[in-house]
DOBA-51292 format. One record per residue (C-alpha): x, y, z; chain. Coordinates in Angstrom, 3 decimals. Example, Ala and Ser with C-alpha at 12.3 -4.5 7.8 and 13.67 -1.06 7.14 Angstrom:
% DOBA-51292
12.300_-4.500_7.800_A
13.670_-1.060_7.140_A
END
This chain:
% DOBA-51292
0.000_0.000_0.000_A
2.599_2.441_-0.890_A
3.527_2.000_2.551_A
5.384_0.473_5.938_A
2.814_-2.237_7.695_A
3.331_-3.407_11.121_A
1.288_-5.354_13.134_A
2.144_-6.141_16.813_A
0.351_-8.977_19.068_A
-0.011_-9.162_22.526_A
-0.661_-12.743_24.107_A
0.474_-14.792_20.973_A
3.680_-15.167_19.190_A
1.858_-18.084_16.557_A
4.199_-16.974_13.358_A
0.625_-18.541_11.326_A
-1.129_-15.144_12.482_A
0.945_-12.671_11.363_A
1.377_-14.442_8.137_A
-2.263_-14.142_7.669_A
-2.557_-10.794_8.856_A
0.169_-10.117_5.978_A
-1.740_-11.844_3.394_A
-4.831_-9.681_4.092_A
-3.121_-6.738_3.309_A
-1.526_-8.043_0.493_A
-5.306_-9.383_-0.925_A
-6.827_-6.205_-0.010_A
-4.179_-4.134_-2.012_A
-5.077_-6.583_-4.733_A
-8.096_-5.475_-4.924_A
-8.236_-1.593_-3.961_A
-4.774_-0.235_-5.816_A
-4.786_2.021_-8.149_A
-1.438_1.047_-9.228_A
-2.275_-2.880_-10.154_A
-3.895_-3.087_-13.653_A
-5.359_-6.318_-12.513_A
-7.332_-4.620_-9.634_A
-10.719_-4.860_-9.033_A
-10.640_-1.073_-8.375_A
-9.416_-0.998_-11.944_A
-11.817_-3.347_-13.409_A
-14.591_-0.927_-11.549_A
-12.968_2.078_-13.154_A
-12.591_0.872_-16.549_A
-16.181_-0.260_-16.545_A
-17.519_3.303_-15.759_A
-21.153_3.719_-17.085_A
-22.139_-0.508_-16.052_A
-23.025_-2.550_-13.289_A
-19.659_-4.040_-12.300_A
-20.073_-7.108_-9.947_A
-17.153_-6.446_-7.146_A
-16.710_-8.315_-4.053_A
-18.589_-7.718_-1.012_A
-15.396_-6.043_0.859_A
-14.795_-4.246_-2.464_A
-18.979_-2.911_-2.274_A
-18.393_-2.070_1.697_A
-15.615_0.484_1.049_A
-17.122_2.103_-1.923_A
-20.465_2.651_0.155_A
-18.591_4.057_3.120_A
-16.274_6.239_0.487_A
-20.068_7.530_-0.260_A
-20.756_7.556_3.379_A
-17.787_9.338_3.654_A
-18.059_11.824_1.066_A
-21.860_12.806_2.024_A
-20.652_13.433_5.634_A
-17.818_15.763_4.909_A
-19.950_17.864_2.629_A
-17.466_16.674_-0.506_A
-14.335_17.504_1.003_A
-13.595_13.929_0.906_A
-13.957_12.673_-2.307_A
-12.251_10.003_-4.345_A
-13.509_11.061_-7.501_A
-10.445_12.831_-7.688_A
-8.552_10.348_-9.718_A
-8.355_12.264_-12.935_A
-7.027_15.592_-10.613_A
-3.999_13.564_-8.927_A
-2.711_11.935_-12.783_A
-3.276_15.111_-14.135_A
-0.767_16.975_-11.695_A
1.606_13.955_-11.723_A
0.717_11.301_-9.755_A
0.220_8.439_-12.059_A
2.618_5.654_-10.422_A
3.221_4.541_-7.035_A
5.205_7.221_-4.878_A
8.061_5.543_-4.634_A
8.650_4.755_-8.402_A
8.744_8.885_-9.134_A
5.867_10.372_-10.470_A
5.416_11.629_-13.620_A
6.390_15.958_-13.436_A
4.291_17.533_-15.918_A
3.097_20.826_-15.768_A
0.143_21.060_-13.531_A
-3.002_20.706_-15.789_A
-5.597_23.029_-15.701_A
-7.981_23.347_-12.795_A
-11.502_21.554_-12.738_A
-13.495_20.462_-9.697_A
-13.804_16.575_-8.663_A
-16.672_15.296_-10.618_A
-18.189_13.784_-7.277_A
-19.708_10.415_-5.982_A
-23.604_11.849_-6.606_A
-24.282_9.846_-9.588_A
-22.197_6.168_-7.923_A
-24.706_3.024_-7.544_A
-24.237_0.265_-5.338_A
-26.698_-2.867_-5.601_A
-25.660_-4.054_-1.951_A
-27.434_-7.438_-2.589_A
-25.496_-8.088_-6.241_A
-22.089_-6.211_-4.870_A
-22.043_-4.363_-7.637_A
-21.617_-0.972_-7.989_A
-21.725_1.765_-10.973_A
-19.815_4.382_-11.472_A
-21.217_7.087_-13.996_A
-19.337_7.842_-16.800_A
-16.196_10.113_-16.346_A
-15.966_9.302_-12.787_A
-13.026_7.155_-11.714_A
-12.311_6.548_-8.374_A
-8.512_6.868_-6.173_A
-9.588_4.568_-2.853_A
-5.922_4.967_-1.202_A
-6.549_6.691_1.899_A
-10.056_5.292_2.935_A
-8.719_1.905_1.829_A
-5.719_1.901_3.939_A
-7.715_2.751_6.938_A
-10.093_0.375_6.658_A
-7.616_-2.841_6.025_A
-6.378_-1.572_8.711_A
-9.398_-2.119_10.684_A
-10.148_-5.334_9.187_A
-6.720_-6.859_10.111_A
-7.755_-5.749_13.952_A
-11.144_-7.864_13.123_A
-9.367_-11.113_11.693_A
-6.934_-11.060_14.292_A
-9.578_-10.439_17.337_A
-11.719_-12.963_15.580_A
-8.779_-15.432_16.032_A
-8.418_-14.776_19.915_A
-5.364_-12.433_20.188_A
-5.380_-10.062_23.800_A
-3.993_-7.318_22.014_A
-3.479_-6.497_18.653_A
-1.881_-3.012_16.936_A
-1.989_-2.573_13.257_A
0.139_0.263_11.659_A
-0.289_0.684_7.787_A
1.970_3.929_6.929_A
0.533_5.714_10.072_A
-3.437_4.473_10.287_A
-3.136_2.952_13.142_A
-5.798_0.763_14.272_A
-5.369_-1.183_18.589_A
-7.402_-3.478_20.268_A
-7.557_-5.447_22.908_A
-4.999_-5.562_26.049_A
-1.331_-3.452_25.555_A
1.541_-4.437_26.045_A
3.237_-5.486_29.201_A
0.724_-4.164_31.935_A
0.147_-0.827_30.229_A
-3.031_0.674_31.253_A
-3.613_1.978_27.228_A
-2.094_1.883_23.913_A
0.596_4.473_23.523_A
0.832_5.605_19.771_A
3.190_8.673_18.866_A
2.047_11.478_16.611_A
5.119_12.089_14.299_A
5.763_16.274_14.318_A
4.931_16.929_10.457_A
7.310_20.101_10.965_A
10.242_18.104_13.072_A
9.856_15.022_11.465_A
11.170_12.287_13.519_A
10.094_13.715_17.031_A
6.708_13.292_18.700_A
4.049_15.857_18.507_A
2.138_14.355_21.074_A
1.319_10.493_22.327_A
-2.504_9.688_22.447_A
-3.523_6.803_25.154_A
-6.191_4.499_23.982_A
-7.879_1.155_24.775_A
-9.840_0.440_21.384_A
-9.909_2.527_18.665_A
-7.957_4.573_15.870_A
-5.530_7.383_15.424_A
-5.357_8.502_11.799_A
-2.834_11.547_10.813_A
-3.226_13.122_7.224_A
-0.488_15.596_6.070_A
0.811_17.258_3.302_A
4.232_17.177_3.258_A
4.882_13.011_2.893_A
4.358_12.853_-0.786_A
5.023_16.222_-2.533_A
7.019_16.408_-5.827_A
7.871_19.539_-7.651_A
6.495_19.853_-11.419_A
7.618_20.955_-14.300_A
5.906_23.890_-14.010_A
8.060_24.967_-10.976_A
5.165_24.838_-8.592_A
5.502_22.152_-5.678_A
2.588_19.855_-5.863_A
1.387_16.796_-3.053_A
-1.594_14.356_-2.935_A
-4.090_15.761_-1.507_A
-6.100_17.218_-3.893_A
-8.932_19.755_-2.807_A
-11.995_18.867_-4.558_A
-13.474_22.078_-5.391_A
-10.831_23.374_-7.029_A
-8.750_20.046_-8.360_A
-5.138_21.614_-7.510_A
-3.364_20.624_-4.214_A
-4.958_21.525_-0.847_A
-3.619_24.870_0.096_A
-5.695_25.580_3.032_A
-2.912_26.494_5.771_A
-2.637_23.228_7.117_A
0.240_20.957_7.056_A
-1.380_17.919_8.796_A
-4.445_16.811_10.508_A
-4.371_13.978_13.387_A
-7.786_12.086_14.291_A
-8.474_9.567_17.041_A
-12.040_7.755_16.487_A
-13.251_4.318_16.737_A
-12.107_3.032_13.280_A
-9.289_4.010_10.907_A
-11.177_4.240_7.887_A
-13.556_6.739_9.217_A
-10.477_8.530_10.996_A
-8.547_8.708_7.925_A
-11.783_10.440_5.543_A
-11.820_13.362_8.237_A
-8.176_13.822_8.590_A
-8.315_14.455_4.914_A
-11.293_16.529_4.924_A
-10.549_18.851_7.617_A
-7.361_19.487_6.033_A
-8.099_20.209_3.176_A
-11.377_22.500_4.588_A
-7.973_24.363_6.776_A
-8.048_25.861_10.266_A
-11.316_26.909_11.637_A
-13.806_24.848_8.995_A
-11.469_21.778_9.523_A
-11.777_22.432_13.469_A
-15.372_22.347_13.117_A
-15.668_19.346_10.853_A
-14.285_17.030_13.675_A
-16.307_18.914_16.561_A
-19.534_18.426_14.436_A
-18.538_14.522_13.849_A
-17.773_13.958_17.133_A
-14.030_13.502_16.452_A
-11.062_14.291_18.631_A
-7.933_16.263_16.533_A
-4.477_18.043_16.329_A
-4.287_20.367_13.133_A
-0.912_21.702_12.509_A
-0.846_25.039_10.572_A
1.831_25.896_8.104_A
3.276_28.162_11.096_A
3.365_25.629_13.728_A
0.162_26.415_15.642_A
-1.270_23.112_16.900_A
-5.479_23.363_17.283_A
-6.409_21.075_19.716_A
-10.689_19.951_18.594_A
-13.024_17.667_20.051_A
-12.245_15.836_23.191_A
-8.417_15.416_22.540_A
-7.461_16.515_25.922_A
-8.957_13.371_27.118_A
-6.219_11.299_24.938_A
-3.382_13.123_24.948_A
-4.102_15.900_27.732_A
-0.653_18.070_27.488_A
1.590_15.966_25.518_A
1.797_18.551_22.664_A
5.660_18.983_22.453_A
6.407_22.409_23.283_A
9.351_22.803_20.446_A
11.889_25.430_21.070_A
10.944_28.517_18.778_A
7.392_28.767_20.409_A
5.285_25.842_19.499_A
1.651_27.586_20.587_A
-1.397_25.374_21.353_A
-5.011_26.383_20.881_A
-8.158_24.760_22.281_A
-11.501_25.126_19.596_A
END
């Protein structure tokens, strides 16, 4: 997935689980890459217009990417396929992408006119809508690696897939709560802040992990803002949310990124998510109920790392 995975058990070292944690991932990235021409997210793409039978994980995530997207008043959206080729990201990160001049603006097309027969698992995507399920998807193998792994009578169980991390269960040795560092997106390397957790999800979407410059000189990254179809320029650098699942964490890390400061401050209060937005200056916005995570953890950085409560 693009991405380091880690998963850590607690009252089990049976080698036969974490090779079938590791083969979940690898059949979920099967199905949801982008990057695979023999994915069924391809298949789904290239059959824009028809009733594509998928399978029934495949029908789950689109319906929550709808979920998702009607909940975050568009700002998620994974219609944005076309926008993140057309500004250069075509291949997976870590094969270079393409550095063409930034294309001209247009808005996502949106996941209005996108069908899903729950009962077939099929779903139909209109025509000139193609789908990028990355983010949502990482988040939500990671939460379905917690499930297989619970299902199979672990105590404790941590999934990290490139920073969606997903813990259930007991932690590790005695701990009262899962312990899961925020990475500074401006220090990168030291902690912003250490959430405590017994079940549940911290997320963290941010702008500077996978930025290129283009041909045209400008600096673009992979978060694409919807409305506009150019990289999110919203005065945030990164967005951290804890919630109950990863996949659901993840969708409003992106969106209140990409909606910036106040509006993105909001969008977690109003969902009923805990945060930490970092602004391009190094403000850290504290929203929801984080205090009752992470309480004053926020590294205080030498140069005047301020905090703010919304």
């Amino acid at each position: 997935m693009g991405s380091d995975c880690e998963v850590t058990l607690v009252g089990s070292d049976e080698a036969g689980l974490l090779a079938g944690a590791q083969q979940l991932v690898e059949d979920l990235e099967q199905r949801w890459s982008r990057f695979r021409p023999d994915s069924t997210l391809c298949s789904l793409n290239a059959g824009a217009g028809t009733d594509v039978v998928v399978d029934r994980e495949t029908a789950d995530l689109v319906g929550l990417a709808l979920d998702a997207w009607a909940a975050t008043g568009g700002r998620f959206d994974p219609s944005v396929l076309d926008a993140l080729e057309a500004i250069g990201y075509r291949r997976s990160f870590e094969q270079a992408p393409v550095v063409p001049g930034v294309a001209a603006a247009a808005p996502a097309p949106g996941m209005g006119g996108v069908r899903i027969d729950p009962v077939a698992a099929s779903v139909r995507l209109p025509v000139g809508v193609r789908l990028d399920l990355g983010g949502i998807g990482k988040g939500r193998a990671a939460d379905l690696v917690v499930a297989h792994l619970v299902e199979r009578a672990v105590a404790g169980v941590c999934v990290d897939l490139g920073g969606d991390v997903r813990v259930a269960g007991v932690p590790p040795h005695g701990a009262g709560a899962w312990a899961v560092a925020v990475d500074d997106p401006l220090d990168p390397g030291e902690d912003l802040a250490v959430v405590h957790l017994l079940d549940g999800a911290v997320t963290t979407s941010s702008r500077l992990r996978r930025r290129w410059p283009t041909a045209a000189g400008e600096e673009a990254h992979h978060l694409v803002d919807p409305g506009t179809g150019r990289p999110a320029a919203s005065g945030l650098v990164s967005v951290t949310v804890v919630s109950a699942g990863a996949a659901w964490g993840e969708v409003h890390a992106k969106a209140a990124l990409v909606a910036g400061p106040d509006a993105g401050a909001g969008l977690l209060d109003g969902a009923g998510l805990a945060g930490l937005l970092v602004t391009d200056d190094g403000e850290v916005l504290r929203a929801g109920g984080i205090d009752h995570f992470c309480e004053s953890t926020v590294r205080d950085r030498a140069g005047g790392r301020r905090e703010q409560a919304r």
